[in-house]
N, C-alpha and C positions, 0 to 999 in steps of 0.2 A: 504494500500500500504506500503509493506516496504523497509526502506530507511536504507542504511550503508553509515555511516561517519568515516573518522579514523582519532585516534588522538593518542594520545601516555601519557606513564605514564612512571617517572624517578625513575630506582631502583639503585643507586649508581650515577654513573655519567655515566651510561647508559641507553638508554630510549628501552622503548618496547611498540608492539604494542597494543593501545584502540580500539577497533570497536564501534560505538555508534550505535546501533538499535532503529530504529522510525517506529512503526508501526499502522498506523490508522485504524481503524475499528469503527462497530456496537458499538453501548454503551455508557457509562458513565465515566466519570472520567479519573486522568492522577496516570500514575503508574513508579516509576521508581526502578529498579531493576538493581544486581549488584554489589554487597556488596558497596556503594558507604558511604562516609562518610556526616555526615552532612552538611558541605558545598555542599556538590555537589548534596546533596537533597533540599539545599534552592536556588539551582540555578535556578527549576519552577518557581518560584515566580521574580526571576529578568528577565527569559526568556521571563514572558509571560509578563508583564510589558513593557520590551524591545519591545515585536512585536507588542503591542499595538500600541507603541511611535512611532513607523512608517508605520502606517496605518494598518499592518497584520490584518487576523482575528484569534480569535483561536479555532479551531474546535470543535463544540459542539458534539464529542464522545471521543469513547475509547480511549487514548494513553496510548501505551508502549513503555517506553524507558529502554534498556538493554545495559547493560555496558559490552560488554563482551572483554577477558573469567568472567565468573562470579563469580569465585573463588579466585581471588584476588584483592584486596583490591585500592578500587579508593578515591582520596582524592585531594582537593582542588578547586577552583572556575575554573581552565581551560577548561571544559568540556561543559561550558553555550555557547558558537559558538554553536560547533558541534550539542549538543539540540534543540538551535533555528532554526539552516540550515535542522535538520530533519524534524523538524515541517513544515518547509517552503517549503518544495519539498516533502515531505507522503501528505500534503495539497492540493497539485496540484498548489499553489500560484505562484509559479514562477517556470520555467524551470533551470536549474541545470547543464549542460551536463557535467561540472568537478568537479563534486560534490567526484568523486572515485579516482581522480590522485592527489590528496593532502593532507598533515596533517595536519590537522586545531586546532588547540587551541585557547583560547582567553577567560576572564571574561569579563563580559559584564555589563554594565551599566546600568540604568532604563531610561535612552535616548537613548540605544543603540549605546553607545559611547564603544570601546574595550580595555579595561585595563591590564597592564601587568601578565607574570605571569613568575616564573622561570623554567630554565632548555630547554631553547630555542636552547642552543648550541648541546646538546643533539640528543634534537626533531628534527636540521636539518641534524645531522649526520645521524638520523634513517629513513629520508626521501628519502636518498641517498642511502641507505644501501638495504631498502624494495622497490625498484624499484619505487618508484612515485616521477611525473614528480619536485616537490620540498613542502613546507610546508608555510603554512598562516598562520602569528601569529601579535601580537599585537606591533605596532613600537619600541615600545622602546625594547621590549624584541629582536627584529628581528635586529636590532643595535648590540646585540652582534656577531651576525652571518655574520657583513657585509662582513669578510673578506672569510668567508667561499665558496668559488666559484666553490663547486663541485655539488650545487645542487641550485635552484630558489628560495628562500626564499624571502615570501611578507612582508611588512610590514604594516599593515592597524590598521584603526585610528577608524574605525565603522562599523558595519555590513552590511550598503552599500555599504562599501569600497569591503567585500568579497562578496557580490553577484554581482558586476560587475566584479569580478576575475570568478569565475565559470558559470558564465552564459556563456563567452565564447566571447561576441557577439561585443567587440572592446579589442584591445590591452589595458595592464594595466599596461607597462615598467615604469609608472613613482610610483608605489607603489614596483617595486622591490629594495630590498637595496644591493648594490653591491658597491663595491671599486670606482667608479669615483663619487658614491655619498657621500660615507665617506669622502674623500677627499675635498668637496666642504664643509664639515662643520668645524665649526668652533671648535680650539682646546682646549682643555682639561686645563682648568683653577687650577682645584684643585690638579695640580704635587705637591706634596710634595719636601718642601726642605730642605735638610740632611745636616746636620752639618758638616764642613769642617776639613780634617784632620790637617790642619794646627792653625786650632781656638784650638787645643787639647794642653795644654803646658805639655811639660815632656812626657814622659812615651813609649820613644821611642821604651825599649824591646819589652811594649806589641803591639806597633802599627806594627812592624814584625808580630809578634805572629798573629794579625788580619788580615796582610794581606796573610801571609801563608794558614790561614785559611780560608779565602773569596777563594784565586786560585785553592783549591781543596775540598771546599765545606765540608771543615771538622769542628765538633763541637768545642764550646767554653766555657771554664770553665773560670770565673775572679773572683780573690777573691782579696780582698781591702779592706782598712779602708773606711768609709765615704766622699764623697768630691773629691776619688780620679780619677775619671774619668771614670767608669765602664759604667755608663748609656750613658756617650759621646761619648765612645770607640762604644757602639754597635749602636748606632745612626748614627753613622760616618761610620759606616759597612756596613749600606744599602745602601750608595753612592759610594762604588767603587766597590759593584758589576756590570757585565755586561748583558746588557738585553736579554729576554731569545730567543732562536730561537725559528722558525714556532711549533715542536714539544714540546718542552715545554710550549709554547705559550696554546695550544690547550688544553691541559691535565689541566694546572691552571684555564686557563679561564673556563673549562667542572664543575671543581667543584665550583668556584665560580656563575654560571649558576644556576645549583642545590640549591646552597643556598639559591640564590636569590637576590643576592647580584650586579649581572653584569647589570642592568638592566638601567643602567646610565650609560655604559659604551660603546664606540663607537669599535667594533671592540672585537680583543684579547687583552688581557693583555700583556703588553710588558715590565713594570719593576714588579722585581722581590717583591713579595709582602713583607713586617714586618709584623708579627704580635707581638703585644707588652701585653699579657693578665694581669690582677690584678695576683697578686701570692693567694688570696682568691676567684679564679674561681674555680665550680664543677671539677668532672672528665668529665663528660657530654658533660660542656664545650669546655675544651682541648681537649678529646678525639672524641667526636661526639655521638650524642644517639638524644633520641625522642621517644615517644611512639608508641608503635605499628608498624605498616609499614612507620607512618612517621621519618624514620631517617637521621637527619642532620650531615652535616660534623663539624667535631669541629677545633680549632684553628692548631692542626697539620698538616689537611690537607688545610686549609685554608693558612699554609704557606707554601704550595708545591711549591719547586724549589726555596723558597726565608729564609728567616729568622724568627724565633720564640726567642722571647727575653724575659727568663725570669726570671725577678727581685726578689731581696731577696727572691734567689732559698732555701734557708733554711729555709723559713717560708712556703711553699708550704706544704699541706698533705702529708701525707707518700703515701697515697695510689697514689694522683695525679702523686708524683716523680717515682713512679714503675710505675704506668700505663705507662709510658713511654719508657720500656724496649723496648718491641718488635715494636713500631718502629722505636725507633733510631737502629735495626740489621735489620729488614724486608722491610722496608720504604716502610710500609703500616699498615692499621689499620683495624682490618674484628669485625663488632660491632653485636653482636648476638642478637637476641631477642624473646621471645618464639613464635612466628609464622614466623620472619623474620632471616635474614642475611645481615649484607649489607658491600663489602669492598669498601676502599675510600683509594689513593696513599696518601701516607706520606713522601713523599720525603722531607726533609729539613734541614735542620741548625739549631742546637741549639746554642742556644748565652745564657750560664746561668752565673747570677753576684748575690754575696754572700758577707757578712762582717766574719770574719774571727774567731770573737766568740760574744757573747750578746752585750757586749758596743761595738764593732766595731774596738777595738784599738791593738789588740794583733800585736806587732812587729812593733810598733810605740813607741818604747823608755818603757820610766814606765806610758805611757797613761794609758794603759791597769788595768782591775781593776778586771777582771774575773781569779776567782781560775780555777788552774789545772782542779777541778772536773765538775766547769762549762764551760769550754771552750771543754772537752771531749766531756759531753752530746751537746754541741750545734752542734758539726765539728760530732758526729757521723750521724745527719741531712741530712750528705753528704752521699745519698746508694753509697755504693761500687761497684754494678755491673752498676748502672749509668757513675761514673766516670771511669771506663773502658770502658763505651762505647764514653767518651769524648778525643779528641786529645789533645787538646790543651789547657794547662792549666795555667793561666796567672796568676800573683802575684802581685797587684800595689799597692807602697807604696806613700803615700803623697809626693803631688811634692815640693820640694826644694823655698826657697822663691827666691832666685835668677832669678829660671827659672821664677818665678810667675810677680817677676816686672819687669826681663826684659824681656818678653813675646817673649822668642824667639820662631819662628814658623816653622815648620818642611816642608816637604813635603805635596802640598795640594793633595786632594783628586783625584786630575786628572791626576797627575801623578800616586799616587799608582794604582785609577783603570786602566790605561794603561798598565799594564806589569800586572795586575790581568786579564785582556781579552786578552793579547798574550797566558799567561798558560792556559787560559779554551781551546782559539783555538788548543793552541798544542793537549790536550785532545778530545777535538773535533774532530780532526784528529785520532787521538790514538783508541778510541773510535765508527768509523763509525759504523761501525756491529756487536757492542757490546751490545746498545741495553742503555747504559747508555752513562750519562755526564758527570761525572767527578772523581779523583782519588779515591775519598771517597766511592765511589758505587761499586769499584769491589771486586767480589766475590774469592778465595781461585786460581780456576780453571785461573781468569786474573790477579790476584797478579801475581801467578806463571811465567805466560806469560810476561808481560808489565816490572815486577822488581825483575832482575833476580837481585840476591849477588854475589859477586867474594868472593872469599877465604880470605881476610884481612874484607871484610863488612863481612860476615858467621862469621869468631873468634868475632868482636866489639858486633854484637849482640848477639851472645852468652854467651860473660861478660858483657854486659848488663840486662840479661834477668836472669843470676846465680847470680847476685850481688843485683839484685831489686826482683825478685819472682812474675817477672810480668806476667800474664796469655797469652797465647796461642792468646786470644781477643789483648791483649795490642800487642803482637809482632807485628801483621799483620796492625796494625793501625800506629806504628811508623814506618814500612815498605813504608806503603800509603802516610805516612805525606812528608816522604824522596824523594816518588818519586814526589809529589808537590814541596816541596824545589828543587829539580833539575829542573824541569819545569822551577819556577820563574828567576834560573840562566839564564837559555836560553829566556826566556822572556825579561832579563834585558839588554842584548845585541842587543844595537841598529842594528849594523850592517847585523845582519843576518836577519832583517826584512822591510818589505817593507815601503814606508811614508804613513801613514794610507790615506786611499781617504777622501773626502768629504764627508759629511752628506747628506744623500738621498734629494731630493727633495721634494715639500709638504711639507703639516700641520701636517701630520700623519705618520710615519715611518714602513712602512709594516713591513721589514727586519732588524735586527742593524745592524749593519755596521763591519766587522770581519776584525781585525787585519792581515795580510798576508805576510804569512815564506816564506823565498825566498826557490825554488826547490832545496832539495839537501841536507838539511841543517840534521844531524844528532842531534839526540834528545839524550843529553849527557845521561849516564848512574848514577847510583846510587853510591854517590861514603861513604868513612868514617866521611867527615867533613857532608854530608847531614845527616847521620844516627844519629850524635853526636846531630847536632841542633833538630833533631824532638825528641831523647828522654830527650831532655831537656827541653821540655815541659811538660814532662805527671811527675811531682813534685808531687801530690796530688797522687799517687799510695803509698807513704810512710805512716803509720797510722800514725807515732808522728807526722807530722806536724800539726801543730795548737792547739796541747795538752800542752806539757811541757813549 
C-alpha cells in the first residue's frame, strides 16, 4: 500500500515541497531512497525504535521509502515523523484520514518523544502557500510561528500527540499555538540590557553622529584611541533603535528559523538583532556557506534589519573586509556552491571601530610612537571602496578629565530613541510602496524622487564633490544622510507630533507602538546647513588622514 506524507525542505529562507513515499509490499528488508543525507538515513533506526516504544509493530516485509523529487538533496533529522506516520498507515495500524492536508516534520526520539528542528517559520509559510489545511511540527519549533495566523500550525510534544491530530476522531484546539496562547506564557527573561546613553561621558559629536545614523539606518565608521568609547558608542546603539514592524519582523525571524537558532523563541523577533562577531571569524562565518546543499546564513544576514558590530575592523582579513562589498550596495548575499545557490537578505548596519595606527595613539599629543611608514601600512587596512560605502564616519579623541570626574551625563537613551522612531515613522510613511524602510535603502530612481536639491544645495554639493574627488557612491550617500538629518529636525519638534499612546497591553507586544505626525504636517525639504553636517562626516574619504 502506498502512502504520501508531505513535508518540506528549506533552500534559503524559503521552504519547498518533500513528498515522503511508504510503500509496503512482498519481501524483505527497509530501503530508503532519495538522495537523502546520512542523518536522514539513521533516522530507520530511531523510527523503528520509536514505534517499538509504543506498542507498533514493524512489518516483516519490503519497505520503500522515497524522498521525493529524488534529485535533490535531503538533509537533517526532520523527516523521522513523516517515516514513522508512513509506516503506521502503509501498515494498516491505524487509520489516518488527515494524513494529506498537513506538513508534518519533526525528529523523533527513541521514546517517541518529538524534538525540535529548524526553519518552522518557513515550513508554515509553505503550508499556507500549497493549499493544506496548516502544518505539524515539534512545540518548541511551532512557538516561532505563534504569531503567524494565516494558517493552523500544531505544536506536539510526541507522536501520539500527531496521531490524535490526523486521525481526525476528537478536536485537538488545545495542541494549536496561536496568539491567546502566546500571551498566556510567561515572558522573555533573557532581554538584553544596553548601555545607556547617558553612562557615555564626553563624546557628544559622535553621539549625533550615532544617532543620525541609527534614524536612517546608515553605516558607521569610529576611529579612536583606546578607552575612548567606541565599543560603548555601538552598544549604546542597539538601544535606541526602534522595534521592527510585522514585515520586518517576519523576514528576521525566516532567517533566524533556518539557522536554527529561533527555537527558544516565542513568537517573531521584535528587537532588532546585534551581532557582535570576533574580528578573527572565517568568511564562512560572516558571510554564510556550509557544505554542499547545507548552506547557512552567516553573521550579515543574521543581523538583518538590526546591527553588525565590528571591532578592530583593521585586524579583520583582507578578504573578510571585501567580502563585504556587495552587500553593504545589494543588501543581500547569493552564496554559490558547485551543485547549489542559495541567497539570504542582508539588510543591515554596519557599526565598524578601528585605532587609528599600531599603538593606538596617533592624534593624542606625542603619545603616538608609530612612524609615518607604519601608520600608512596600518590606515591602508582601511579598503577604500568599503569606506565609501560607509556614511558616517566618527573620530573620538580621549575624553577630557574634567568630563571624567565630573561625570556629567548627557541625554539618556530614551530620549535619543524617541525622535530616532518619529524619523523611521516619517520614513515609514515616505516609504509605503516602496518596498523599503529606510533613507539608507533607496535606490538612484527614489533618491531622485524623495531628495530633490534647489539651486544653492546643487552649487554646495558640487564644491563639495570638486574640492574632495568624492565618487558618484559618496554623493548619493551624503545626499541620503541629508535627507535623514532633515527627518530628525522634524522629528525633534514636539509640536507637530502627537503624545505617544500607551504601551500595548500583555506580556508580549505583537505591534511596537508608532510615534504619530499630526495630519498635514509637511516633511521639511533638504536644505544647505543639512548637506554641510552629512558631508562632515564622511572625513576618512581624505588619504592623508592618519598618515603624516
Amino acid at each position: 500500500m502506498l502512502i504520501n506524507i508531505f513535508g518540506a525542505k528549506c533552500i534559503g529562507i524559503e521552504a519547498v515541497p518533500v513528498t515522503v513515499e511508504v510503500d509496503i509490499s512482498t519481501g524483505i528488508g527497509i530501503h530508503l531512497v532519495g538522495l537523502a543525507d546520512v542523518a536522514v538515513k539513521e533516522s530507520l533506526l530511531r523510527t523503528m525504535t520509536a514505534l517499538q516504544s509504543m506498542g507498533m509493530r514493524i512489518p516483516g516485509k519490503k519497505i520503500v521509502i522515497n524522498l521525493a523529487p529524488a534529485d535533490m538533496h535531503k538533509k537533517g533529522s526532520g523527516y523521522d515523523v513523516p517515516i514513522a506516520l508512513g509506516i503506521i498507515a502503509a501498515s494498516g495500524q491505524s487509520e489516518l484520514p488527515g494524513l494529506g492536508k498537513y506538513i508534518i516534520m519533526g525528529e523523533l526520539g527513541l521514546d517517541a518523544s518529538i524534538r525540535d528542528i529548524p526553519g518552522a517559520l518557513p515550513i508554515a509559510e509553505l503550508s499556507r502557500e500549497g493549499g493544506f489545511e496548516g502544518c505539524i511540527l515539534p512545540e518548541g519549533s511551532a512557538m516561532e510561528a505563534a504569531e503567524y495566523d494565516k494558517t493552523r500550525v500544531y505544536g506536539v510534544r510526541t507522536l501520539s500527540d500527531v496521531l490524535r491530530i490526523l486521525s481526525e476522531t476528537e478536536l485537538c484546539d488545545d495542541l494549536l499555538v496561536s496568539r491567546h496562547r502566546l500571551q498566556s506564557l510567561p515572558p522573555d527573561n533573557a532581554s538584553p540590557v544596553y548601555m545607556d546613553f547617558s553612562e557615555i561621558v564626553g563624546q557628544d559629536a559622535a553621539k549625533r553622529g550615532m544617532e543620525v545614523a541609527a534614524a536612517g539606518s546608515h553605516n558607521v565608521m569610529m576611529v579612536g584611541s583606546p578607552g575612548s568609547g567606541k565599543s560603548s558608542l555601538a552598544k549604546a546603539l542597539a538601544g535606541i533603535l526602534p522595534p521592527m514592524d510585522m514585515e520586518e519582523a517576519v523576514v528576521t525571524s525566516k532567517i533566524y528559523s533556518v539557522a536554527g537558532r529561533g527555537a527558544s523563541r516565542w513568537g517573531f523577533m521584535r528587537r532588532r538583532p546585534f551581532r557582535s562577531p570576533h574580528y578573527s571569524a572565517s568568511i564562512a562565518a560572516i558571510i554564510g556557506g556550509g557544505n554542499g546543499d547545507n548552506i547557512l546564513p552567516g553573521e550579515i544576514s543574521l543581523a538583518q534589519n538590526g546591527v553588525l558590530f565590528l571591532d578592530e575592523f583593521a585586524q579583520l582579513p583582507r578578504s573578510v573586509a571585501e567580502a563585504l562589498r556587495g552587500p553593504l550596495e545589494d543588501r543581500k548575499v547569493i552564496i554559490s556552491r558547485l551543485r547549489s545557490k542559495v541567497e539570504y537578505p542582508a539588510s543591515f548596519m554596519l557599526v565598524a571601530a578601528a585605532n587609528p595606527c599600531p599603538c593606538g595613539y596617533w592624534g593624542e599629543g606625542d603619545r603616538c610612537q608609530c612612524t609615518p611608514g607604519q601608520r600608512q601600512s596600518y590606515f591602508s587596512r582601511f579598503s577604500g571602496p568599503i569606506l565609501d560605502r560607509i556614511d558616517v564616519h566618527l573620530w573620538l579623541r580621549s575624553v577630557e578629565t574634567k568630563y571624567l570626574i565630573g561625570r556629567r551625563s548627557g541625554e539618556s537613551s530614551a530620549v535619543v530613541a524617541k525622535r530616532v522612531a518619529r524619523a523611521r515613522e516619517i520614513q515609514r510613511i515616505r516609504f509605503l510602496d516602496e518596498g523599503i524602510f529606510t533613507n539608507s535603502e533607496m535606490n538612484n530612481r527614489q533618491m531622485h524622487l524623495y531628495c530633490p536639491l534647489d539651486g544653492e544645495c546643487s552649487r554646495i554639493m558640487e564644491r563639495i564633490i570638486d574640492q574632495r574627488g568624492l565618487s558618484a557612491r559618496a554623493f548619493s550617500r551624503i545626499v541620503k544622510m541629508a535627507r535623514t538629518i532633515a527627518d530628525l529636525s522634524l522629528a525633534a519638534d514636539d509640536s507637530v507630533w502627537l503624545h505617544d499612546p500607551p504601551s500595548p497591553g500583555g506580556k508580549v507586544p505583537f505591534e511596537p507602538v508608532r510615534p504619530r505626525l499630526l495630519a498635514g504636517v509637511t516633511i521639511p525639504p533638504i536644505t544647505p546647513s543639512h548637506l554641510l553636517e552629512a558631508a562632515g562626516y564622511r572625513f576618512l574619504d581624505r588619504v592623508d588622514i592618519g598618515i603624516k
